[in-house]
N, C-alpha and C positions, 0 to 999 in steps of 0.2 A: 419530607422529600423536597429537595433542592427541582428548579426550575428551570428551563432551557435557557434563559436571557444568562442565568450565571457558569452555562456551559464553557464558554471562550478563555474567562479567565480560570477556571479551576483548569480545562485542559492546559493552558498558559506556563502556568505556577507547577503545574504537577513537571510538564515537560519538561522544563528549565532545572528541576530539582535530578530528574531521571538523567538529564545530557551532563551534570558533574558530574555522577558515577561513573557512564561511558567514557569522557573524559580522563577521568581520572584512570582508568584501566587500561583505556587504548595504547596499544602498545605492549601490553606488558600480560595477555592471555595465551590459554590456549584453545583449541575448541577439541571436540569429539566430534566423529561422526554418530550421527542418530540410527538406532537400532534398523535395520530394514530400509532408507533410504538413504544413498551412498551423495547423496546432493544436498543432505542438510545437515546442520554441523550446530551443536550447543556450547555455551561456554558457560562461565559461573554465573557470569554479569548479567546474561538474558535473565537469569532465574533470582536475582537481587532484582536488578530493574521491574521484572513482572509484580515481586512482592510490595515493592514499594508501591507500586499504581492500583495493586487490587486493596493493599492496605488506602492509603488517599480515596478511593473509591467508595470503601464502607463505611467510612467516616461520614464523609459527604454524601453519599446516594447508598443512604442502608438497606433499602428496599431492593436495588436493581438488583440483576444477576449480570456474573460476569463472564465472558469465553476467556481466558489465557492460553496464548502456543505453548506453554511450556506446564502452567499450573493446572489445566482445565477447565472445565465448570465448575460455576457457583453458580447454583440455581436458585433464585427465591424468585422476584416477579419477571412474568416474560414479556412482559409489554415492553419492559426497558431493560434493553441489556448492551453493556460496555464490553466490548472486543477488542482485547491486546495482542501485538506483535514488542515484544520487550525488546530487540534488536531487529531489524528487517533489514539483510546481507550481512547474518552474523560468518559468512566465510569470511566478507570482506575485515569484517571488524576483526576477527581472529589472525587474518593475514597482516594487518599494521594497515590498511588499506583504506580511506577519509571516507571513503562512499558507503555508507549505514546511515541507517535512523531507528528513529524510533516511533510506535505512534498509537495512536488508541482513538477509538472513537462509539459512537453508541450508535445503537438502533432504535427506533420506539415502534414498536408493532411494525420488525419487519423492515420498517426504512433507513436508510443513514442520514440523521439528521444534524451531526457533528463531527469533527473528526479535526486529530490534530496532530503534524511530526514535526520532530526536530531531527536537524543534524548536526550532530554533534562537534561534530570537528569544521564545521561552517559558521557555527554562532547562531541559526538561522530556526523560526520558530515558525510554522503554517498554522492556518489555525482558519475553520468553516465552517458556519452556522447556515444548517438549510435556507434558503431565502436572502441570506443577510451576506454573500459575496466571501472571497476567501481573499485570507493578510498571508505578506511574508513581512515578521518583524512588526507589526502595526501597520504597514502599508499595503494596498490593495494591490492585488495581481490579477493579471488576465493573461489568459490563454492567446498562442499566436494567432494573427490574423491572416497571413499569408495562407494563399489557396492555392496556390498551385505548389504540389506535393514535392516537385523537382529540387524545387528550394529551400529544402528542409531537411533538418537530421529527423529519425523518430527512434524513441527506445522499444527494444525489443527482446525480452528478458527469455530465453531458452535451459528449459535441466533438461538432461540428455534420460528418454526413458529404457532401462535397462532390463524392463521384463518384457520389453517391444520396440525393440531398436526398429522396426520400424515405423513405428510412428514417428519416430524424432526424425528419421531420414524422409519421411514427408512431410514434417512441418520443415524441414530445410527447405523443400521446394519451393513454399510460399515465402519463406525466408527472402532468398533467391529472389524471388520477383518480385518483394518489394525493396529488396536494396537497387534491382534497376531501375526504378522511380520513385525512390528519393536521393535527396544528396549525397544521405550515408546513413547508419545504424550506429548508433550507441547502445549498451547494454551494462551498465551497473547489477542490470538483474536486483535492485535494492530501490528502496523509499526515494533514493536520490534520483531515478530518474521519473517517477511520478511528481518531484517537484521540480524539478528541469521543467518536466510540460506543464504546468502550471502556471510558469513564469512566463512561458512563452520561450523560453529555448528551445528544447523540442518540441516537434507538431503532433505527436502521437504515442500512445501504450502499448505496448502488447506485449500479452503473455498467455500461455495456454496451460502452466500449470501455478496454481496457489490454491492458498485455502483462504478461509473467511476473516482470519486478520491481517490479511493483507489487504484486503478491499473494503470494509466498510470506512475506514479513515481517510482512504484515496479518493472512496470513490463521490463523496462530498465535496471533499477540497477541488478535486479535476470539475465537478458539475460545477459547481459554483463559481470557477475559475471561467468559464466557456462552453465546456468539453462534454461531449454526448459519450458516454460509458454505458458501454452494453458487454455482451461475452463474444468473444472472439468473433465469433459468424453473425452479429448484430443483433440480437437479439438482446431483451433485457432480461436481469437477474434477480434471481427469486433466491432470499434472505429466509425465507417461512421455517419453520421448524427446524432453529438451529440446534437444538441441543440434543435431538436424534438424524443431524446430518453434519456434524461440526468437519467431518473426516473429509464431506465432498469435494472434490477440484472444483476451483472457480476458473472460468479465460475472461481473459479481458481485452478489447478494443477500446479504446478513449482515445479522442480528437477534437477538434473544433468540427463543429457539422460538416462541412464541405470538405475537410480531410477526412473524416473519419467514412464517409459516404464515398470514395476514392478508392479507400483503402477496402473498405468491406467490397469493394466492384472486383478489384485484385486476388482479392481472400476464394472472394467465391468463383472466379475464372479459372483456376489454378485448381 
């Protein structure tokens, strides 16, 4: 069994080989929509790209198990297990659209202790080792420093829910009130805007619906970047027995402490 210190370059190597494929396709797919959720959409590539990474995977870490959005469970050991998103805003990829990534990252009992995206049509490669600070490209990124929230875009990724339209027409309201104290909202709703704040272009996360491979790669890279990641209403996120809850909704808040503490004042006013 391979060791954490060779985590960075095999995410590295895998990613780079997965963003030719995307690459090479973008442009020229199409997607379906997914049975029962009219906001998520598959294409051929996500389900190449996954095989590629869970194959690279077993090779290298034969022991772990793995989550796939697309392929599932591989269960063998659950102390260590790798969670794929094979395209993450495969509408956007589908649409001809730059803003997609890709990304994978592992757990080890429960924690995100790695995690890695590329975007494809950026050239751009993240890549964060618990402890050890997060790269775009080989180079170190840090989350913005600006504190007052006025002067900042934040992303804020929304699916519209259609067996309770009204909860989406109350998450509009906090919507609402945080576009009146910040600059402005971006919304890729894809990997591209969790590295936007990473970089320090956007000051903030948010989304109130995903699932677990959308966050264990993010939510490394954004820690390590700066940024205090919790669920929506602040609080932190409980990884535990994934493979009898892989289905759960995750939310997400991520900021630099002093936005992110702003912004949950907003969340919970509203």
């Amino acid at each position: 069994m391979n060791n954490a210190l060779e985590y960075s370059k095999f995410l590295t190597d895998a990613l780079y080989q997965v963003s030719e494929i995307a690459r090479g396709q973008f442009g020229n797919v199409s997607g379906v929509v997914k049975e029962g959720d009219p906001n998520q959409v598959l294409t051929d590539t996500d389900q190449e790209i996954g095989h590629v990474l869970i194959e690279r995977i077993q090779v290298a870490y034969s022991d772990d198990s793995i989550i796939d959005e697309e392929a599932g469970i591989i269960e063998k050991d659950p102390a260590r297990i790798w969670v794929i998103d094979p395209i993450d805003g495969t509408s956007n990829f589908a649409n001809g659209i730059p803003t997609y990534g890709i990304m994978f990252g592992v757990l080890e009992n429960g924690i995100p202790v790695a995690g890695g995206i590329v975007l494809p049509q950026f050239d751009a490669i993240y890549i964060a080792e618990k402890g050890k600070g997060a790269y775009r490209n080989g180079e170190r990124i840090i989350a913005t420093d600006e504190d007052d929230l006025l002067k900042t875009l934040i992303s804020y990724g929304i699916d519209g829910n259609h067996q309770d339209p009204n909860k989406t027409r109350d998450e509009a309201r906090i919507w609402a009130e945080l576009v009146l104290n910040v600059r402005n909202i971006r919304s890729s709703n894809s990997a591209f805007d969790t590295c936007m704040v990473a970089e320090g272009r956007y000051g903030a996360l948010l989304n109130k619906t995903s699932k677990i491979w959308d966050n264990v790669a993010q939510q490394v890279i954004l820690e390590e970047a700066g940024c205090v990641y919790t669920d929506y209403w602040g609080e932190g996120i409980d990884y535990s027995d994934p493979f009898n809850n892989v289905g759960n909704n995750f939310t997400v808040c991520a900021a630099p402490p002093k936005l992110h503490k702003r912004i949950q004042e907003i969340i919970h006013k509203v």
